[in-house]
N, C-alpha and C positions, 0 to 999 in steps of 0.2 A: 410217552414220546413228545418232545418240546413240540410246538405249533411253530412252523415254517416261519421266517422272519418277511414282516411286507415289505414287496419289494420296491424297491428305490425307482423315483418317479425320473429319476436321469438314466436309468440303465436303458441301454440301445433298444431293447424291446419294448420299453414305454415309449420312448423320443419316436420310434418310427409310427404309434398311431396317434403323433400330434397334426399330422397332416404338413403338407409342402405347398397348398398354393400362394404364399407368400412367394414360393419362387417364382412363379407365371410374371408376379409384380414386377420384379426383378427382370426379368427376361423383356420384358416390354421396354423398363427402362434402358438397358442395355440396350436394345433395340435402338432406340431413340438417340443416345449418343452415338452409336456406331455412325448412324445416319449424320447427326451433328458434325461428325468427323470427318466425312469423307466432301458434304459441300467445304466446308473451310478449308480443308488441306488443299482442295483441286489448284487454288490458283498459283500454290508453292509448286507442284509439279508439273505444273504448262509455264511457270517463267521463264525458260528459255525460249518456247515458240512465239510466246505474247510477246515479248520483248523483240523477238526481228520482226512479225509482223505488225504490232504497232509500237517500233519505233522507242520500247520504255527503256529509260540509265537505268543505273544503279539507285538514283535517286529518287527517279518516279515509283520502283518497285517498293523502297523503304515508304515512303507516303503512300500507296496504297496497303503494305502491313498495319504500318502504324493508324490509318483510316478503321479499319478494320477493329483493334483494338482497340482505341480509345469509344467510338460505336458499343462495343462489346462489354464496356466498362459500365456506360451508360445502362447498358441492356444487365447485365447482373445486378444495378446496383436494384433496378425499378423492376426488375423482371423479379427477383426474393422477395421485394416487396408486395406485389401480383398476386404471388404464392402466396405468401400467409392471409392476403385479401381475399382472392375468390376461390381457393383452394386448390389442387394441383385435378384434379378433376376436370373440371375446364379450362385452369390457367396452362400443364403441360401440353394439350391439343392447341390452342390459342397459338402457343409460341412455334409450333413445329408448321404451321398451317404459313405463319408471316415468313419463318426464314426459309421456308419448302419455294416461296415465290421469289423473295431475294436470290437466292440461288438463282434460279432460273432466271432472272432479271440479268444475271451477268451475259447469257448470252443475245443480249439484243444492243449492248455500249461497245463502244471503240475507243474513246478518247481514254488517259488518266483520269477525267475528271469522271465520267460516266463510272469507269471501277471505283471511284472510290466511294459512287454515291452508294454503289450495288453492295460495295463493300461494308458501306456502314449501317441500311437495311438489314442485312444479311447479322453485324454485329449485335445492334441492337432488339433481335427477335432472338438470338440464339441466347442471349444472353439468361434467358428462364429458366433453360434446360437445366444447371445443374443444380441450382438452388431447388430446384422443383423436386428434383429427383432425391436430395436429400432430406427434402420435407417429407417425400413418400415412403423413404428407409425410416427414418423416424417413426410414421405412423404404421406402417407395416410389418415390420421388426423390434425382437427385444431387445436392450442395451448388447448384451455378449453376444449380437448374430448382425449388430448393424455393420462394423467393421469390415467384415465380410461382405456386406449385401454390396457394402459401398466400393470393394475393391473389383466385387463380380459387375456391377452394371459401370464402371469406371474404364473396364479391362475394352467397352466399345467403342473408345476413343483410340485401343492400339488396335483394334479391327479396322475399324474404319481408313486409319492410317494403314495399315498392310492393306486393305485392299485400294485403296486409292493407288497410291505409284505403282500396284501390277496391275489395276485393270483401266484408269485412266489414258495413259499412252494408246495403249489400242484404240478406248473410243476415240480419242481425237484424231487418230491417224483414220481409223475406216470413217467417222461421220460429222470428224471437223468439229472443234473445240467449241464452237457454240452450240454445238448438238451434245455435248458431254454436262455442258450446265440445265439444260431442257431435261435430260434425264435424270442427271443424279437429285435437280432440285421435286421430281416427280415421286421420288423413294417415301419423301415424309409423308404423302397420303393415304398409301400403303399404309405407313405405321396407323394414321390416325384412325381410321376402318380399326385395328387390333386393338384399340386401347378403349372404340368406344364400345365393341362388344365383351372386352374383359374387366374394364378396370369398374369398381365402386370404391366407396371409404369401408373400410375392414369393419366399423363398426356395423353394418347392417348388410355386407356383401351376402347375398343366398349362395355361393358357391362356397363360402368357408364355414368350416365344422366349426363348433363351440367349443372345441378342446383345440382347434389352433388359434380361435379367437381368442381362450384366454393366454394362452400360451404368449402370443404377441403382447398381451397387456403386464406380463411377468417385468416385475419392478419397478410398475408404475402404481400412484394412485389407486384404492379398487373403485374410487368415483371422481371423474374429472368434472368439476362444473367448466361452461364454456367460458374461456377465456379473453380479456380483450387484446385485440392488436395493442403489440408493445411500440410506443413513440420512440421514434427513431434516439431522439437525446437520453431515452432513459436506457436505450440501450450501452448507450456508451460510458455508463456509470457501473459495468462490469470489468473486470482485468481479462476475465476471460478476453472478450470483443476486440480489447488492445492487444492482448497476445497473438490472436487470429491476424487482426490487421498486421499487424508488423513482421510477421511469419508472413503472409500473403505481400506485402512488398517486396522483399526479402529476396524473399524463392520462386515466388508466382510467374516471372518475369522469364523464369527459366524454360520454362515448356514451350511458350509460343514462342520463343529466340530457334530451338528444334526444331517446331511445327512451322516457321516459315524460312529458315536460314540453312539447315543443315543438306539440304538439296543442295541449294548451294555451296558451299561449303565442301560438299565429297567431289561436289564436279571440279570446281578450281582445284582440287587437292590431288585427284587424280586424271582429272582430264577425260571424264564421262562425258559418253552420247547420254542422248535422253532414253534411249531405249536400253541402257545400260546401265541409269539411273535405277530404275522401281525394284527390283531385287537387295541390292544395298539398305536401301532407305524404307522398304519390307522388314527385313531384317532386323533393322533398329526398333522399330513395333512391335517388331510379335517378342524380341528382348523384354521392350519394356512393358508388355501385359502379362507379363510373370509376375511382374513388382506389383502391380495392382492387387493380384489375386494374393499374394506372397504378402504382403505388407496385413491388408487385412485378415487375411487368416492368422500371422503371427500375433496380432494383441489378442484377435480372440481366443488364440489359443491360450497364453496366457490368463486371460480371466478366467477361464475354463480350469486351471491349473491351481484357482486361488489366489490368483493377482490379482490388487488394486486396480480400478480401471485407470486412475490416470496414470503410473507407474507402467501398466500396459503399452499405454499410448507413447509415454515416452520413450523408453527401451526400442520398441518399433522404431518410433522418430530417429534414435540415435542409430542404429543400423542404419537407417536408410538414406542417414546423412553421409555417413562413413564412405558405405559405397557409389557418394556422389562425388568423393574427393581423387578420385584416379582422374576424372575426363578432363582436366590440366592439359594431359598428357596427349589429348587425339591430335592437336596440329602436329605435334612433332616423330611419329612413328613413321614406318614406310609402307608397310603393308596395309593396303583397305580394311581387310579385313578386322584386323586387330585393331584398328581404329574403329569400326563398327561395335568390334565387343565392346571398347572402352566406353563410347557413349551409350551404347546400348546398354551397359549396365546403370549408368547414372538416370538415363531415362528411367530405366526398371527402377530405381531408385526414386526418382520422382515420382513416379506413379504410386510405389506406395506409401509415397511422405502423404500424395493426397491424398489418399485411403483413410489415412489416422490422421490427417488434422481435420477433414471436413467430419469424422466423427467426435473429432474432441469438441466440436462446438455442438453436436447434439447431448452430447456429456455435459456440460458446465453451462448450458443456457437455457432460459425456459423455453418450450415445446414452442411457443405462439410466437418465438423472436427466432427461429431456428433458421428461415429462408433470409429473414432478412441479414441476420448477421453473416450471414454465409454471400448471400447479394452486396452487403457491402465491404468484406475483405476482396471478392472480385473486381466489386471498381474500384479498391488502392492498387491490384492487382495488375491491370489491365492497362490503368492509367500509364503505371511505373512501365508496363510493358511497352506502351505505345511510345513513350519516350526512349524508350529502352531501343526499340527501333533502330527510331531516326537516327541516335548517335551507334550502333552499328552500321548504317549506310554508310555514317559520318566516319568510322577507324575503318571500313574496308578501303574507302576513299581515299585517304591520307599513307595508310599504311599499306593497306595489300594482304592481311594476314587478321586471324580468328584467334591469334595466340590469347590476344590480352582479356579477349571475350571471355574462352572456356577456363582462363585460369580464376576469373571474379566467380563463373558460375561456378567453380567449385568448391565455396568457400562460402555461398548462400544458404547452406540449408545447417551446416553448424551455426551462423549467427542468429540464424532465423530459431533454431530451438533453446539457443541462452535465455534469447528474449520471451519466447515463452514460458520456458522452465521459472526464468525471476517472474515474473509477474504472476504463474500459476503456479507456486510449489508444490498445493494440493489440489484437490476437487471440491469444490463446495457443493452442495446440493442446492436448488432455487425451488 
């Protein structure tokens, strides 16, 4: 009688005693943006109260977006760089502790100038979080589970955003808009308590077995010596970094135009109370944290399948470029609704464009430049955002209409992957 064949170390009954507290990681992180999301979005969903009671145009609200972002530009570029310096161990507590006050800083200003100082605090500290978090997927996950990690702790940026416009309007109506920034800026300390009783570095955490430990270390090195911080100049001597950056002008510009305008944007379009607001613009979040989960699960499903990774990452890319070329179409439909799906998709489309490119740069760059290069596509990012701004205050002003907006944004995330694709055709290894 043959002897039983060994069995296969990927069959579901070996994979389930590799152990999961890699997900706790995860779930912290996710935590952490969620929280990220909901101080930043507040002040997109108090601009019509802020504005009759103090007094803001059109033009003051775009200067305090644009405040915010250009801040936040700042804050990713030096906040990736933080990270691969004091390690995300104490650099992601660091940064949740500055913007957790920032937040709450908003409710003690009146003037424009006072939001925008609050505003650029708040940009500047938040700025860590997501370089941080992809420094964490990196050391906490294998190559084929990063994709994933990054679309699951990513998907708390459309939490944050659906619970922001349904539970926002309440707090400001029972306890007054300056008591809405004292609390939600109070959440991140919470987080920090969870992260300092759970988180260590995977290489010596005592909560994790040595079969998930090696598990996470699958595809790398079986010895790393410690590495030096990569110089910023030599980073830019990769195609990778330039693909990244020009994909992050490109497309980046896109999200926070949603995250601060489309409030806007449904009200003029349909003629919204505020209280009529949060359900719509819920809506369009919890659309687009399918994309997140959806995006990164699709490469890895692919690699799982025998895919190349970067061939993975691209295909993803071009899907989720595809379905960002409908939202053209949201100023001119009649029904809310259907204009919600449309952008709702492209968001969801967003979401998991960022899934696979903030992994494509853990893919094609070494380990020790990972935050950084990820911190400095968000300050091309942020910059072009902040600009991006002010000349939408500028064409709402002039014209009256979103048209010329959402037909550019649709048309950002196909040129944004040309320019990747020529400059990376393959994957090189570093």
């Amino acid at each position: 009688m043959p002897n039983p064949a060994p069995m296969d170390p990927s069959a579901p009954s070996a994979r389930t005693r590799v152990g999961s507290f890699r997900w706790s990681i995860c779930s912290l992180l996710f935590f952490s943006v969620t929280i990220n999301y909901v101080d930043r979005q507040i002040i997109g969903i108090l601009k019509l109260p802020l504005s009759q009671q103090l007094g803001w145009s059109e033009s003051d609200y775009a200067s305090i977006a644009a405040a915010f972002q250009f801040a936040y530009a700042f804050g990713y570029l030096f906040g990736g760089r933080t990270m691969d310096w004091i390690g995300v161990k104490l650099g992601l507590p660091l940064s949740v502790v500055f913007w957790s006050l920032a937040c709450a800083a908003h409710g003690l200003v009146r003037s424009v100038t006072g939001f925008m100082a609050a505003r650029i605090g708040l940009g500047l500290s938040e700025g860590g979080n997501f370089p941080g978090a992809i420094k964490t997927v990196a050391e906490w996950f294998p190559a084929k589970e990063r994709a994933l990690a990054t679309g699951l702790f990513n998907a708390g940026s459309n939490v944050g955003a659906i619970v922001c416009p349904l539970v926002v309007p309440w707090m400001a109506t029972a306890w007054g808009w300056q008591a809405t920034f004292f609390v939600t800026g109070g959440l991140g300390f919470l987080w920090i308590v969870a992260w300092a009783l759970l988180y260590d570095n995977p290489e010596k955490h005592r909560r994790l077995s040595e079969t998930e430990r090696s598990y996470i270390r699958e595809g790398r090195p079986p010895a790393e010596a410690p590495a030096p911080t990569v110089p910023w100049l030599s980073i830019l001597q990769y195609k990778a970094t330039w693909a990244y950056l020009i994909a992050s002008v490109l497309a980046g510009p896109v999200w926070p135009f949603y995250l601060f305008f489309l409030p806007d944007f449904l009200q003029k379009r349909y003629h919204l109370a505020l209280e009529q607001l949060g359900v719509p613009v819920a809506v369009f979040y919890l659309l687009a944290s399918f994309g997140g989960i959806g995006g990164g699960w699709l490469s890895s499903f692919l690699i799982g399948r025998g895919w190349s990774v970067i061939l993975s990452r691209k295909l993803s890319l071009l899907i989720c470029a595809l379905c960002a070329l409908p939202v053209f179409l949201a100023p001119t439909v009649s029904s809310l609704w259907l204009t919600v799906a449309i952008v709702g998709l492209a968001g969801s489309a967003h979401q998991g464009w960022s899934a696979n490119l903030y992994t494509f740069v853990s893919d094609a760059m070494p380990k020790q430049a990972v935050s950084s290069v990820v911190g400095l596509g968000g300050f091309v990012a942020f910059v072009t955002g902040g600009f991006t701004s002010k000349l939408v205050g500028h064409i709402l002003e002039r014209t009256g209409s979103y048209a010329t907006v959402f037909a550019t944004a649709s048309l950002m995330y196909l040129s944004a992957l040309l320019a990747l694709h020529l400059l990376v055709p393959r994957l090189e290894r570093r």
